[in-house]
N, C-alpha and C positions, 0 to 999 in steps of 0.2 A: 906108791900106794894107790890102789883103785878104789874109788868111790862109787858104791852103789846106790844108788838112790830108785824108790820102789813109787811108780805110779798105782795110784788107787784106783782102780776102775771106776766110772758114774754107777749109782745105786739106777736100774730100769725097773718099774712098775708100769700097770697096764693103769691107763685113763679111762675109764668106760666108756663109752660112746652114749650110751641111755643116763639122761641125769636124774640125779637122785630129788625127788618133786620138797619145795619146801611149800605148800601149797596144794597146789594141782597135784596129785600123782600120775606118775611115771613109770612105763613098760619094768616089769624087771630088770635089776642088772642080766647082762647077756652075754655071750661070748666075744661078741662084737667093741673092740677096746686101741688104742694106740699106742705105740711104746713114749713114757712119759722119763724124763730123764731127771731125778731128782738134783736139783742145784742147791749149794751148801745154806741156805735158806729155807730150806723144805726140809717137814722131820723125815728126819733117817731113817726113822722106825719103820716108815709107812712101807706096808704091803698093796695097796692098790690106792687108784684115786677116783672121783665123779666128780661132773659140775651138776651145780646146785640149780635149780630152776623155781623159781617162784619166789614167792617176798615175807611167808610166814616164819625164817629164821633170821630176820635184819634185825638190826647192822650187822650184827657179828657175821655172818654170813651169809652175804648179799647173792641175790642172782645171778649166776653166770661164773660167782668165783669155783675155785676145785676147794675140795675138801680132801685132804689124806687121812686113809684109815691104814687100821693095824687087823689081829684079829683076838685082842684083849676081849673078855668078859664085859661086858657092860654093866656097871653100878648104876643105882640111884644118880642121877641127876647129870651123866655123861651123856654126849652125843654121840650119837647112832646113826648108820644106814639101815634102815630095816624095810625090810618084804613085808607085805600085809595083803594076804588074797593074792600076791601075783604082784603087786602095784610096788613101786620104790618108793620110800620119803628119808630125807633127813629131821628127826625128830629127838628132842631131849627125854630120855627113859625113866620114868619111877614104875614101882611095882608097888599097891598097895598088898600089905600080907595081908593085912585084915580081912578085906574085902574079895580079895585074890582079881583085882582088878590092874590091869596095864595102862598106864598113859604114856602116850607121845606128845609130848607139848612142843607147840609153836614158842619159837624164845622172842619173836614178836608178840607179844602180848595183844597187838589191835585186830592177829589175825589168829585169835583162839580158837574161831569156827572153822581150825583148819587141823586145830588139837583132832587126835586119835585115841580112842577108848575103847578097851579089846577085854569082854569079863572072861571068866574061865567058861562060859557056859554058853558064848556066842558062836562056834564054831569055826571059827575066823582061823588064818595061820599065820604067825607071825614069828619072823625068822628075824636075826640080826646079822646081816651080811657085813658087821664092823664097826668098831669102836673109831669115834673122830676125833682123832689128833689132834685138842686144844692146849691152847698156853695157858688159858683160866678154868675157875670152875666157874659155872651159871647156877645161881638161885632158880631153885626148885618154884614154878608158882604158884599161892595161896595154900601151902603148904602150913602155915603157921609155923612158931617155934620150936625149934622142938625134933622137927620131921626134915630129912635131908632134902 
């Protein structure tokens, strides 16, 4: 009797080459990317990667580490890769309805003057190039009770 046994190819996604600014922003994502070879440690899910530059998303996501995305819908209080004017950031999403205002929040709290704030009537464009693959959820900040 012959035993087949089936190798699984490695999952390949592209690295970006342009990091996604936690902080500082950063060039658009670009075409310009590496083959990244997913290890059984890294979600499966993910359709591309960036590394992170700057220090307004620490700890959780320090300088320099990769972030994997998908291309999920972003809720309330998920992390994102988003385009703003051209520029890249890794930033946590709320949408207020009320107000029909957008935040991108720093999950560093020390470095809030690095929060993003986009009203419906600023002109601005802000795209979501991907939802980031975390193990946890992040509190929303000064949200109160109540509000995701």
């Amino acid at each position: 009797m012959e035993e087949s046994f089936t190798q699984l190819k490695p999952k390949i996604i592209p690295l970006f080459w342009s990091a996604a600014a936690a902080g500082i922003a950063a060039p658009i994502l670009g075409e310009e990317y590496d083959l990244y070879e997913l290890t059984p440690e890294d979600p499966q899910g993910a359709m591309f990667a960036v590394k992170v530059s700057g220090d307004s998303m620490e700890p959780h996501f320090p300088d320099g580490s990769i972030v994997f995305c998908n291309k999920d819908p972003v809720d309330d209080g998920d992390v994102g890769v988003f385009c703003l004017d051209g520029e890249s950031f890794i930033k946590q999403y709320y949408f207020d309805r009320m107000v029909g205002m957008t935040y991108l929040f720093s999950l560093n709290r020390e470095r809030a003057d690095a929060d993003k704030l986009i009203t419906r009537s600023s002109g601005q464009t802000l795209t979501c190039m991907g939802r980031v693959i975390t193990r946890r959820r992040y509190p929303l900040p000064g949200l109160g009770p109540g509000r995701r």
